[in-house]
Structures are given as structure tokens and as C-alpha cells.
FIZA-880981 format. One record per residue (C-alpha): residue number from 0; z, x, y; residue in three letters. Coordinates in steps of 0.05 Angstrom, whole numbers. Layout:
% FIZA-880981
{pos->NUM, c3->Z, c1->X, c2->Y, code->ALA} .
...
END
This chain:
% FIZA-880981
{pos->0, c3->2161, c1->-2052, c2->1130, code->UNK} .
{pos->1, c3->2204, c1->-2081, c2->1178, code->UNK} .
{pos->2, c3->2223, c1->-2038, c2->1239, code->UNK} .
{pos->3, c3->2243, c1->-2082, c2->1288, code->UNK} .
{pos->4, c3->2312, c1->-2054, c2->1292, code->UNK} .
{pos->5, c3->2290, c1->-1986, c2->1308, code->UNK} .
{pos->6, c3->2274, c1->-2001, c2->1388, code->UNK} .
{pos->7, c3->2346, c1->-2010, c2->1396, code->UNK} .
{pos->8, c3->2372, c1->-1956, c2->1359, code->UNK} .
{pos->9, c3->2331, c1->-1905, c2->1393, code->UNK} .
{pos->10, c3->2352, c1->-1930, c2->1469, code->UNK} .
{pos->11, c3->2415, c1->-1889, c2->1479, code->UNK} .
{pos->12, c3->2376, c1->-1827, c2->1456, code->UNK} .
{pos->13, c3->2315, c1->-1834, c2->1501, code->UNK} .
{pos->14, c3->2270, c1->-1798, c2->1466, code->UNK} .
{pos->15, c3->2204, c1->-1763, c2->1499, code->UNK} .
{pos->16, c3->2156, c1->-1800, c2->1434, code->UNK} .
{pos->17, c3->2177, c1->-1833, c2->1358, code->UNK} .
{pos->18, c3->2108, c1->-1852, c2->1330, code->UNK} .
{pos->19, c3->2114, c1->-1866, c2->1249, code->UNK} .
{pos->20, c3->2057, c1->-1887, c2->1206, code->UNK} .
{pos->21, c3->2050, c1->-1919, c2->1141, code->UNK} .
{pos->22, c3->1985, c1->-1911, c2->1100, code->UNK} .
{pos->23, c3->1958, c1->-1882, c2->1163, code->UNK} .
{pos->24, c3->1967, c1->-1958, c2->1203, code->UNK} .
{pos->25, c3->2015, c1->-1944, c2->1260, code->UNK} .
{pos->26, c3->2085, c1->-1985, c2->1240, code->UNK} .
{pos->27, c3->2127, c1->-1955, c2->1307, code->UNK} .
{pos->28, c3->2105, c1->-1925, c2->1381, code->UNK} .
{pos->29, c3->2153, c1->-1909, c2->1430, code->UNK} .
{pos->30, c3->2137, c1->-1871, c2->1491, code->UNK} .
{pos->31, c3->2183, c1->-1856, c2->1550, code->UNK} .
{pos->32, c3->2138, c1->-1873, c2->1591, code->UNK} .
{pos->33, c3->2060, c1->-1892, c2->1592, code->UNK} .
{pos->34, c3->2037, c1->-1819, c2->1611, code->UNK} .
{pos->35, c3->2071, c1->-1785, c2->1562, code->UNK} .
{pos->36, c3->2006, c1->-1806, c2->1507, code->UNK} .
{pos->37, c3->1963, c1->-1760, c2->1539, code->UNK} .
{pos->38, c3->2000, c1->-1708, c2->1556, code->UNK} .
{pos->39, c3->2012, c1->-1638, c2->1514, code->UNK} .
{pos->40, c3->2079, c1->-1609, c2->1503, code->UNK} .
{pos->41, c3->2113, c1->-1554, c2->1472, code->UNK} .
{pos->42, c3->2126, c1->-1567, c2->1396, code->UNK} .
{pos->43, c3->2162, c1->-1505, c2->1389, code->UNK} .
{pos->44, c3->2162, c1->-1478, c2->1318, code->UNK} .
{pos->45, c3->2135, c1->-1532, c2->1290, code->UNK} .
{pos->46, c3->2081, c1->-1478, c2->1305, code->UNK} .
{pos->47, c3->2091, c1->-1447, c2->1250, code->UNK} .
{pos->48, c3->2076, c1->-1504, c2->1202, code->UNK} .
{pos->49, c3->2007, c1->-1506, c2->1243, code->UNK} .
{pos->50, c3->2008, c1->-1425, c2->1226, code->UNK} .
{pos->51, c3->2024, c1->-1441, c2->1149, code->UNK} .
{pos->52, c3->1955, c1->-1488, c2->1144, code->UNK} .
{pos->53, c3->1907, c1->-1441, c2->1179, code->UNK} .
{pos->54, c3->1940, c1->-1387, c2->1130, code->UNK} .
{pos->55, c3->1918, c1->-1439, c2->1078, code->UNK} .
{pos->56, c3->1852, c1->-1448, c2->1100, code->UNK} .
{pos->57, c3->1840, c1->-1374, c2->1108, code->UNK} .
{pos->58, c3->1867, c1->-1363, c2->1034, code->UNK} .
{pos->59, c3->1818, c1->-1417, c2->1011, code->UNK} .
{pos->60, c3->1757, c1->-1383, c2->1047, code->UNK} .
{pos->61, c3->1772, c1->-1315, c2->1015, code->UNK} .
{pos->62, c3->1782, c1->-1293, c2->1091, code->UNK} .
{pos->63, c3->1854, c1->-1279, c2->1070, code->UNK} .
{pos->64, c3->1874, c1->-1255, c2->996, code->UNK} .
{pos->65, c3->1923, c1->-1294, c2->952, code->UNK} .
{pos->66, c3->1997, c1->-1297, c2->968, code->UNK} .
{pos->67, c3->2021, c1->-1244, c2->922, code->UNK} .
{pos->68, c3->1985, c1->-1197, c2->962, code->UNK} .
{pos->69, c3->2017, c1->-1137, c2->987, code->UNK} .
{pos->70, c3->2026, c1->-1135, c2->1063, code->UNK} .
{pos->71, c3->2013, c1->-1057, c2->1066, code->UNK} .
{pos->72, c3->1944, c1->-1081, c2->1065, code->UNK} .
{pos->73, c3->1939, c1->-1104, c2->1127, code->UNK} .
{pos->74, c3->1996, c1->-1054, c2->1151, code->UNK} .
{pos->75, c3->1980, c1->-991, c2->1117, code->UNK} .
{pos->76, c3->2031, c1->-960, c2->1167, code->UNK} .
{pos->77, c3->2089, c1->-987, c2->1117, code->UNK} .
{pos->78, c3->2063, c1->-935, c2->1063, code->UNK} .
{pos->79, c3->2099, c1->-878, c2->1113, code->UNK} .
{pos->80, c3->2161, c1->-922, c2->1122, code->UNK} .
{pos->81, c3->2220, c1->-889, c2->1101, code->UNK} .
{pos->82, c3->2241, c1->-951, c2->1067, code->UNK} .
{pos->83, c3->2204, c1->-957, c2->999, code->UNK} .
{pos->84, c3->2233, c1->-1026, c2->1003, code->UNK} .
{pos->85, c3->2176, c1->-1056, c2->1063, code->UNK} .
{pos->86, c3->2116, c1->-1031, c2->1015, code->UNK} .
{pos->87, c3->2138, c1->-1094, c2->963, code->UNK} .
{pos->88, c3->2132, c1->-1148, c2->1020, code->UNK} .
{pos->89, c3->2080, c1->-1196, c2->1001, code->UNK} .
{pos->90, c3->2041, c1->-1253, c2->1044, code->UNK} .
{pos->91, c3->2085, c1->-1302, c2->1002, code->UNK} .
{pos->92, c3->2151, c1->-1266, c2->1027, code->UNK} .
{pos->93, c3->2128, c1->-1267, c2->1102, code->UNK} .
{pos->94, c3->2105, c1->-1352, c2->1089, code->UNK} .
{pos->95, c3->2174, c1->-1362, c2->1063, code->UNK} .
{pos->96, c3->2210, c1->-1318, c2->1112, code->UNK} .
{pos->97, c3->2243, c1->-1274, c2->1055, code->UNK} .
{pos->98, c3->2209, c1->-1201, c2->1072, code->UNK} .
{pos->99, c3->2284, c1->-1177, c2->1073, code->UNK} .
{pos->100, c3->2269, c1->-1157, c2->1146, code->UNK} .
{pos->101, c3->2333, c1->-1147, c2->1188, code->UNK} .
{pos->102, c3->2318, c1->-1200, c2->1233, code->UNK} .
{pos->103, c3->2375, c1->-1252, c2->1268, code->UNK} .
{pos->104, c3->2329, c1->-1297, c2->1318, code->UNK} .
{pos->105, c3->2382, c1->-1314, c2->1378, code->UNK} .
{pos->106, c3->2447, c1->-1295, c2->1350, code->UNK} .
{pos->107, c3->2485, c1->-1229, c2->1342, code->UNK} .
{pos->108, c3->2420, c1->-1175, c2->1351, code->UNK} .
{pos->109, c3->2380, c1->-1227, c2->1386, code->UNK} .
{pos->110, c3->2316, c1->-1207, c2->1351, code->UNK} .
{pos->111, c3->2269, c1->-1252, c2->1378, code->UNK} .
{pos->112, c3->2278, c1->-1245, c2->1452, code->UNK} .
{pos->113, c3->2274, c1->-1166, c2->1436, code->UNK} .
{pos->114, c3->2203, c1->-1172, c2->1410, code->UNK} .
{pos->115, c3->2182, c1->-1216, c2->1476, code->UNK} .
{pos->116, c3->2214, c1->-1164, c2->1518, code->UNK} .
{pos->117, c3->2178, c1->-1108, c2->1474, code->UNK} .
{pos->118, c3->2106, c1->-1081, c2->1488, code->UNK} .
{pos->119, c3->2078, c1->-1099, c2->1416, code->UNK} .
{pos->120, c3->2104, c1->-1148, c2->1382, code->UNK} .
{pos->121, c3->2069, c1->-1133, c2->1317, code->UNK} .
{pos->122, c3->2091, c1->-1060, c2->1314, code->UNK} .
{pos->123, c3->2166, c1->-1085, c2->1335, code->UNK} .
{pos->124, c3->2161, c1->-1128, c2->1285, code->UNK} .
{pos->125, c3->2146, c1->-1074, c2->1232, code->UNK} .
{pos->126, c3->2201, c1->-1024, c2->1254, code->UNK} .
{pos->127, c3->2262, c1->-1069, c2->1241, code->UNK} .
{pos->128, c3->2303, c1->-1037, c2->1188, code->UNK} .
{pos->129, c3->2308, c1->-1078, c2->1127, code->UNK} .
{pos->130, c3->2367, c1->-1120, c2->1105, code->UNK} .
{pos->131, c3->2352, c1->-1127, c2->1036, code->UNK} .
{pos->132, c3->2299, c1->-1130, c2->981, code->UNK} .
{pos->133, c3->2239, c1->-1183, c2->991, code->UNK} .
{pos->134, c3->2240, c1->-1240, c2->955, code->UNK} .
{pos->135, c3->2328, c1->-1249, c2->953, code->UNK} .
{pos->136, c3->2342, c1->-1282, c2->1023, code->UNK} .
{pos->137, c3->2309, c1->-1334, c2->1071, code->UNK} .
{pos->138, c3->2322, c1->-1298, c2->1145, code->UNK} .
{pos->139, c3->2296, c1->-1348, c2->1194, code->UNK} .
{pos->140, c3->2244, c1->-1304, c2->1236, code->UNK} .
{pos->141, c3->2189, c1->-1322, c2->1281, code->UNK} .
{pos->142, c3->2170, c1->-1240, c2->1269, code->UNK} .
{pos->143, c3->2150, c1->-1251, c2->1212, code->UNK} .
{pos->144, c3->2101, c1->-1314, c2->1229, code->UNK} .
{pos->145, c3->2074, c1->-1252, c2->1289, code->UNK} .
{pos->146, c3->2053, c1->-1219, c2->1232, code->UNK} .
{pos->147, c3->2015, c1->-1275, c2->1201, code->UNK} .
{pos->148, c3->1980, c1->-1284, c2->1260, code->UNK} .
{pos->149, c3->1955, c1->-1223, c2->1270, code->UNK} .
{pos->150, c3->1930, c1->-1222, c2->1201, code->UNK} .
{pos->151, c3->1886, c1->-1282, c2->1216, code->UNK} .
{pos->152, c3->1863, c1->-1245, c2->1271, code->UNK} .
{pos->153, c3->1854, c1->-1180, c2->1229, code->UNK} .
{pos->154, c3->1823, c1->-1212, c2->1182, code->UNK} .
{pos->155, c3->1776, c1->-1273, c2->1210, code->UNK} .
{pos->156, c3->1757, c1->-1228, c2->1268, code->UNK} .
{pos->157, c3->1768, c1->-1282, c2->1319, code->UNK} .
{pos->158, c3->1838, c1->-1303, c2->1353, code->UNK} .
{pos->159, c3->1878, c1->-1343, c2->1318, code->UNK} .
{pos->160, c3->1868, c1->-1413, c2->1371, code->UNK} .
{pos->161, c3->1794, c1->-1399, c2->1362, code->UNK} .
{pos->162, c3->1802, c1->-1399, c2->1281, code->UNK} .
{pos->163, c3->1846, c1->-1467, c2->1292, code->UNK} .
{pos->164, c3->1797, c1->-1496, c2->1335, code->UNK} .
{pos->165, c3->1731, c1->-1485, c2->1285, code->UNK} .
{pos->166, c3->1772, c1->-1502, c2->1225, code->UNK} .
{pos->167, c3->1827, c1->-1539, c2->1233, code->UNK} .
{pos->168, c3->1836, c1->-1574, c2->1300, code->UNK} .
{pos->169, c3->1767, c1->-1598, c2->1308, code->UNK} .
{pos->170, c3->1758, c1->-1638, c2->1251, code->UNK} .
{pos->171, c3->1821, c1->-1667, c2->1268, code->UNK} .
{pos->172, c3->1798, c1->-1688, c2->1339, code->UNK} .
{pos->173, c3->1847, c1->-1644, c2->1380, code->UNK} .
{pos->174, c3->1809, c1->-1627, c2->1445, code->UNK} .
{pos->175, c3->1869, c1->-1611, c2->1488, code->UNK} .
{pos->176, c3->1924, c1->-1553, c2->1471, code->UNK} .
{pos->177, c3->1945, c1->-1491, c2->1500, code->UNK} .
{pos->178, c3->1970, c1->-1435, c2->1463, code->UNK} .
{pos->179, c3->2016, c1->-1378, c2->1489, code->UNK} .
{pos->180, c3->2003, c1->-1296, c2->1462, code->UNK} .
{pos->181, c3->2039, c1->-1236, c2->1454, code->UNK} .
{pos->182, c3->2017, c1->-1178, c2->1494, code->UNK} .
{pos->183, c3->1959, c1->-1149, c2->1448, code->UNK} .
{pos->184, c3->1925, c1->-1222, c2->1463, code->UNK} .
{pos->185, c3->1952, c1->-1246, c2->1381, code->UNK} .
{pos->186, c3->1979, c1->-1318, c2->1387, code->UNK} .
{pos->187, c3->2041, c1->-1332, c2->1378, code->UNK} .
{pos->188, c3->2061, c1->-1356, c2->1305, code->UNK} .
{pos->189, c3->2118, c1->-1377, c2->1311, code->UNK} .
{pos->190, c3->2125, c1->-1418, c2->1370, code->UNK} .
{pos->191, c3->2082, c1->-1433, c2->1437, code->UNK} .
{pos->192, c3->2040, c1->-1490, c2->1422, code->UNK} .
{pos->193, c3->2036, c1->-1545, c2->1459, code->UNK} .
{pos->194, c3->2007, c1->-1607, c2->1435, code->UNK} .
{pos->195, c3->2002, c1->-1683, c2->1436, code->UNK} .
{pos->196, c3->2054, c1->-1733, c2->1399, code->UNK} .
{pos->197, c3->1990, c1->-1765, c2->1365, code->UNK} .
{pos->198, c3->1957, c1->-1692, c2->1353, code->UNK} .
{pos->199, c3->2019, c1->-1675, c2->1312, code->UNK} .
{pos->200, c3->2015, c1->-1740, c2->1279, code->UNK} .
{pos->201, c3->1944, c1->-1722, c2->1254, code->UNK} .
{pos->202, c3->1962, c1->-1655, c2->1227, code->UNK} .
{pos->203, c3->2017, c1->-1694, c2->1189, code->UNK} .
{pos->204, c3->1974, c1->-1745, c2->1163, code->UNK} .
{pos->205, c3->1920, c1->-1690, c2->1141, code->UNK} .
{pos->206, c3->1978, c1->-1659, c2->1100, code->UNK} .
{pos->207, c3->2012, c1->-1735, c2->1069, code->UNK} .
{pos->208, c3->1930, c1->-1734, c2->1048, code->UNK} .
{pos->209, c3->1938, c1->-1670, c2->1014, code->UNK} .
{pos->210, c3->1886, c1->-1632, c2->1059, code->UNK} .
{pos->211, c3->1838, c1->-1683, c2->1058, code->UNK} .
{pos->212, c3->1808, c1->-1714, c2->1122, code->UNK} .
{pos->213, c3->1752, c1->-1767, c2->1121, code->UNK} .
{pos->214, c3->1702, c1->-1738, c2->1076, code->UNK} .
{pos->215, c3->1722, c1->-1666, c2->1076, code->UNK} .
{pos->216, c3->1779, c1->-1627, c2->1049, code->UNK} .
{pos->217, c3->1807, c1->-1580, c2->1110, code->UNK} .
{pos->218, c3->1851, c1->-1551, c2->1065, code->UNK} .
{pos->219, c3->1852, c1->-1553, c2->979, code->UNK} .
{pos->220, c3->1902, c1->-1596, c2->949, code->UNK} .
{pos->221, c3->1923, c1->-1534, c2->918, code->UNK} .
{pos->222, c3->1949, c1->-1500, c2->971, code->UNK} .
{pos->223, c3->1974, c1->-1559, c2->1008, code->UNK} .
{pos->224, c3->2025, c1->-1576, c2->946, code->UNK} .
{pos->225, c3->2032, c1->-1498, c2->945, code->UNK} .
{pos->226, c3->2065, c1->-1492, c2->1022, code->UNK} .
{pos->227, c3->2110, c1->-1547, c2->1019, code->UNK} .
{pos->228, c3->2142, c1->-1539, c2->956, code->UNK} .
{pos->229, c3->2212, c1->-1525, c2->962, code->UNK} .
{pos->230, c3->2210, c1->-1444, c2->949, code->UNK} .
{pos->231, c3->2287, c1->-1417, c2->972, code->UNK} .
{pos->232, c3->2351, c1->-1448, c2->981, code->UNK} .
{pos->233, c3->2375, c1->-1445, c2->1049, code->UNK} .
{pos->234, c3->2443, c1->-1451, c2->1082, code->UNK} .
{pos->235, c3->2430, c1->-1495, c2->1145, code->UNK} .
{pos->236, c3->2469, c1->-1552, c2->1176, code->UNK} .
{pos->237, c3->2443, c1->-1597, c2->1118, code->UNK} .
{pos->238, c3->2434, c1->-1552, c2->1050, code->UNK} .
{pos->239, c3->2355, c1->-1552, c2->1045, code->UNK} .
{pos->240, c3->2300, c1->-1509, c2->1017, code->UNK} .
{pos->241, c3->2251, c1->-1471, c2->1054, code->UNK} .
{pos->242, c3->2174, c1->-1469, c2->1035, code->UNK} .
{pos->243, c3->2110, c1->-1426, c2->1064, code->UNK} .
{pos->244, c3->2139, c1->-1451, c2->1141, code->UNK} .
{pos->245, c3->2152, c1->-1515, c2->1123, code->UNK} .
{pos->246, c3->2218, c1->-1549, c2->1121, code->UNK} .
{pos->247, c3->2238, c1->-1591, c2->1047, code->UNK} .
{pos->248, c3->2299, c1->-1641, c2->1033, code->UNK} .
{pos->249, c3->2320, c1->-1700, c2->1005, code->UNK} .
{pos->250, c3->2361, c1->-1769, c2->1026, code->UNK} .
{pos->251, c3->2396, c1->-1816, c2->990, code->UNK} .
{pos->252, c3->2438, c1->-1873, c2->999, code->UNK} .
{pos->253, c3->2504, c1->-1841, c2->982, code->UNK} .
{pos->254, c3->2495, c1->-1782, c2->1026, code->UNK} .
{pos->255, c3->2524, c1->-1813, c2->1089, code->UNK} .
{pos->256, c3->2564, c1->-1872, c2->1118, code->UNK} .
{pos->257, c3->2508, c1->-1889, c2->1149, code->UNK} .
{pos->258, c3->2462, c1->-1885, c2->1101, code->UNK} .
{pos->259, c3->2511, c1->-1924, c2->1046, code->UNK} .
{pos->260, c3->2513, c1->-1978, c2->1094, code->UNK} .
{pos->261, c3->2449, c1->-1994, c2->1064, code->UNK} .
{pos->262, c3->2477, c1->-2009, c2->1003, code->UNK} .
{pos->263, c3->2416, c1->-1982, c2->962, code->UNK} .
{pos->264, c3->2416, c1->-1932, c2->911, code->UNK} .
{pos->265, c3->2347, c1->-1899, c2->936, code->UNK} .
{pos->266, c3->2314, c1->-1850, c2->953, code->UNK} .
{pos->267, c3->2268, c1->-1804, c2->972, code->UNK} .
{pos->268, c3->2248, c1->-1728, c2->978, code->UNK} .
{pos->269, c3->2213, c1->-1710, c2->1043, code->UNK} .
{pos->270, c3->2181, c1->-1650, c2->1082, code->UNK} .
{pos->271, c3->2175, c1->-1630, c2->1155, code->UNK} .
{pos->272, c3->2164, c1->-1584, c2->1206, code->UNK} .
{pos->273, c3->2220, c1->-1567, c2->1254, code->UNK} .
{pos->274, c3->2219, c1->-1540, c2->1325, code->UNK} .
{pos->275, c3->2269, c1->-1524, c2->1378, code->UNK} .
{pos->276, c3->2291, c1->-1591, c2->1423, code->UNK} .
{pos->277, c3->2277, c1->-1643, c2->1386, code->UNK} .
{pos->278, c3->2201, c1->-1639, c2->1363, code->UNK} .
{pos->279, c3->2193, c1->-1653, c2->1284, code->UNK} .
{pos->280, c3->2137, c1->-1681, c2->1242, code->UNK} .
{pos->281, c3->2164, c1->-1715, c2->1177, code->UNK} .
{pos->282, c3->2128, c1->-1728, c2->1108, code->UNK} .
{pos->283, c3->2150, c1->-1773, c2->1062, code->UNK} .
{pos->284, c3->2091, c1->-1776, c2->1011, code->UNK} .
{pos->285, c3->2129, c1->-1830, c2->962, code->UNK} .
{pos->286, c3->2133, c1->-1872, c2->1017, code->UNK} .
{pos->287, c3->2060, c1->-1852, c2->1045, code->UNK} .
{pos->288, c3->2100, c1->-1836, c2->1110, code->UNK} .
{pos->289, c3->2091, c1->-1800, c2->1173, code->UNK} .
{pos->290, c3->2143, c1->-1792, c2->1229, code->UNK} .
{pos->291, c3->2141, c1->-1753, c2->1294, code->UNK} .
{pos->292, c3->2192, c1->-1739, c2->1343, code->UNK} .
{pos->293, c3->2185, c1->-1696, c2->1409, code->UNK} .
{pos->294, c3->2249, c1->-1699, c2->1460, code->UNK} .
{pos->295, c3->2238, c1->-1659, c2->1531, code->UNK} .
{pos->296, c3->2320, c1->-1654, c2->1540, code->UNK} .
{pos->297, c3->2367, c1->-1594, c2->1558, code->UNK} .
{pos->298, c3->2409, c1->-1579, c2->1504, code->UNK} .
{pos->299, c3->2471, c1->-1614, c2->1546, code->UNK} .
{pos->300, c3->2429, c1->-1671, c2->1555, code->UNK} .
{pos->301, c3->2403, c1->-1684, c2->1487, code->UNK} .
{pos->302, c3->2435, c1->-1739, c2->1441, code->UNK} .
{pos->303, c3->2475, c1->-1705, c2->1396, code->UNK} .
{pos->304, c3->2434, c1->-1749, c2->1332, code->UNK} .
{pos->305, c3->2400, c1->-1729, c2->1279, code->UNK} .
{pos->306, c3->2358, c1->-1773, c2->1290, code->UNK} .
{pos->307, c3->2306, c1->-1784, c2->1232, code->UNK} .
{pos->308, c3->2375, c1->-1771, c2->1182, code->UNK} .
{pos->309, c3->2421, c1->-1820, c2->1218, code->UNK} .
{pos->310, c3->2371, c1->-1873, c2->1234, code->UNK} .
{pos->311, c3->2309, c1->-1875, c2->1218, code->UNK} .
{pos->312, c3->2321, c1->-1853, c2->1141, code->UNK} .
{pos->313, c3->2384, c1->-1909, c2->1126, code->UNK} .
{pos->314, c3->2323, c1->-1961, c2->1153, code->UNK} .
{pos->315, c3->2274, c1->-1933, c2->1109, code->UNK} .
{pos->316, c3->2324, c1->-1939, c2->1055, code->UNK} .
{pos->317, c3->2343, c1->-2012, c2->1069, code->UNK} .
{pos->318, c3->2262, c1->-2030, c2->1068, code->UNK} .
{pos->319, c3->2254, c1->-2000, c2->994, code->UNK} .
{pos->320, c3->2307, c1->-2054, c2->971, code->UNK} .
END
């Protein structure tokens, strides 16, 4: 696969790190600049694709019941709510964000910087009125991934960074992270992460390999095909489906100029995860495809690009010809 045109492309943008791999053999590394390898970064909410696989793991240990699981069980203050509605939430509504929580992140109510500036996140979390029945509506919430982390911690009886660390980052050979928590001490799930451009690589690749990683399976294939199939339409700049924290779409050649320019009728259905400024980790499994992307940038700063959609994708497209 040719990618020689890619170096280019990317210049204007000036991105912080573009690493993509084919059949785990690196095809494209750009860096900034030469210290940017080694250093750890925020990846934003692509935490809470990191969140989704310990979830995984924990389901697959029996630490953690199955997904249809009631979330009163872990929260048996919900039984006294006044809504009967918040005693049908399940695990698999909080993985696919449709508990029916009121919850708007930044906009209007501003729900997420109200839990930071609240005293327990968890228990703010739990008193939000609900907005409709579980199960209906995908309401983008990093609450909801709060709660999933303190039911790893509930649960496994060690903080949810140690539980990463023994199961998860480890094996993959991630030494060097830092992890931000809420006031009780409960990671953060959906956000506060900071990692390495090739650390998020490897958690990319271990999912592409459905779980598996040199002889051992981190995760079952099971639940890996489980958490990022597409589970609930969502309304988002690009129509797209939501999974258990994991981000699911599709390109083609006719769905852009830019694209079309290609002149090929392929393509291809892909997966990611997705956090604020610029920091993604794509899947393409027919193409046996990682990509990364981090970006450092103010918002007024940042290339306005979609970058993997506008330019990475159309060459991608061009190579299956």
C-alpha cells in the first residue's frame, strides 16, 4: 500500500502523531517532532474505549456479570428512586450510553462540568432525573462511563488503573500513563488518560486481533465483536452508530468529492474510538488496518479536517483499486 502521498497532505494540518499499520508492519509515522514518541498525552475519551475493554475483561473473568444485568445491583440506592424508570438500566444501557439519564455533556445543562464541580461524582451521577426510558436514546455522557468505573472498582476490589495495569496494559507493554480520579479516588471513565501515540496503537491492534495478543487472549473474541458492533443509531456530524464506547461507520467512494475523486466504487466499514482535540484510534478489520491520530491544538488553532474521512480514507480507497 502506497502512502507516499500522505506526508504532504498532512503538512498544513501539523498534526501532534499519524502512525497507521497494516498487518501490524508500520506503513506511516509522522511525529511533530522527535520527542513527541516518548511522551504521554491526553487521549481524552478515547478513555472510554480503554473503559469498554477492561469492562470486557472483567465480564469474561466473572468479576463483572453479563451485560443484561441490572445496574441496581451495584446501586441498590435506585430501588428508592422515585423514578421506577432507573431500576430497568442495565450494564449494556450504561456501555452504549442509552440509560435514559438526563444528561447534556457541555451544552445547555452542562452536565459534565457539574459532576467535576460536585463532591461525588458517582452519587451525582445517580441523581439526574431521567429523560426517557433505557434502551430508546444514545445521550453522549461521560456519567455514565463514572459509573462503569466504579463498578470495576466495586467489583474487582482494586482501582480501576491498577485492574488496567495487571490485565490489560501490561501484557500490552504500557509502562508509562497517568490517570486522573474523581474525588472518592474512582478513575475517571470517561476521559483523563494520558498515553503514548504507539500505546494507543497497541490497544488498537489488540482489538483488529480480536482480543488476542501473542499467545494469550486479553480479551474473548466474543466480547470484542460484542463492543464494537454497531448497537444505536446516532445523530452526529456524520450519521453513525454507537457501540459499548466505541465509535462505528462506514466510507465509500460516493460519499464525498473527495472521496469520488478516487473513482472507485469501494469500501469499507470501520470502528474507532474518539476523543476531544484530535486524538482517535481507527479499525478497519477488512483492510487489517490501524490508524492513530493525536493533535495538541486549541480549538482556533486546529485544522478544520476531518482528517482520517477527507484524507486518509479517499487514499485507502484509491489503494483497494
Amino acid at each position: 500500500m502506497n502512502l507516499s502521498e500522505l506526508s504532504s497532505a498532512l503538512e498544513p494540518i501539523n498534526l501532534r502523531s499519524c502512525l497507521i499499520t497494516q498487518n501490524d508492519r508500520m506503513l506511516f509515522e509522522h511525529y511533530r517532532n522527535s520527542s513527541i514518541p516518548a511522551e504521554i498525552a491526553k487521549i481524552n475519551s478515547c478513555t472510554k474505549s480503554i473503559l469498554s475493554a477492561l469492562i470486557c475483561i472483567a465480564m469474561d473473568l466473572e468479576i463483572i456479570p453479563g451485560p443484561h444485568t441490572k445496574v441496581t445491583e451495584f446501586f441498590p440506592q435506585l430501588l428508592a428512586d422515585s423514578d421506577p424508570r432507573k431500576r430497568e438500566i442495565t450494564l449494556e444501557h450504561l456501555l452504549t450510553m442509552t440509560s435514559g439519564i438526563d444528561w447534556t455533556e457541555f451544552g445547555g445543562q452542562k452536565s459534565f462540568p457539574r459532576m467535576t464541580r460536585s463532591d461525588d461524582w458517582v452519587d451525582f451521577v445517580l441523581k439526574q432525573p431521567m429523560e426517557g426510558s433505557p434502551g430508546t436514546r444514545m445521550e453522549y455522557s461521560s456519567g455514565v462511563s463514572q459509573l462503569l468505573s466504579a463498578i470495576l472498582v466495586q467489583r474487582s476490589g482494586m482501582s480501576t488503573a491498577r485492574f488496567a495495569e495487571e490485565h490489560l496494559f501490561s501484557p500490552l507493554g504500557i509502562v508509562d500513563y497517568k490517570w486522573e480520579a474523581d474525588p472518592q479516588g474512582i478513575h475517571t471513565g470517561g476521559y483523563g488518560l494520558r498515553l503514548r501515540p504507539a500505546d494507543m496503537l497497541s490497544f488498537g491492534q489488540l482489538y483488529l486481533q480480536q482480543g488476542r495478543w501473542g499467545q494469550r487472549h486479553l480479551i474473548s473474541s466474543t466480547r470484542v465483536i460484542r463492543s464494537v458492533q454497531p448497537s444505536i443509531l446516532v445523530s452526529s456530524p456524520n450519521s453513525c452508530f454507537y457501540g459499548w464506547h466505541w465509535w462505528t461507520e462506514s466510507v465509500s467512494s460516493e460519499m464525498n468529492e473527495a472521496i469520488a475523486s478516487s473513482s472507485s466504487s469501494n469500501s469499507f466499514d470501520y470502528y474507532y474510538a474518539r476523543g476531544y482535540a484530535g486524538q482517535f484510534i481507527y479499525n478497519i478489520p477488512s483492510l487489517d488496518i490501524v490508524v492513530v491520530l493525536t493533535d495538541d491544538k486549541r480549538k482556533k488553532d486546529r485544522h478544520p479536517s476531518n482528517v482520517f474521512r477527507e484524507l486518509i480514507a479517499p487514499l485507502l480507497l484509491r489503494n483497494l483499486k
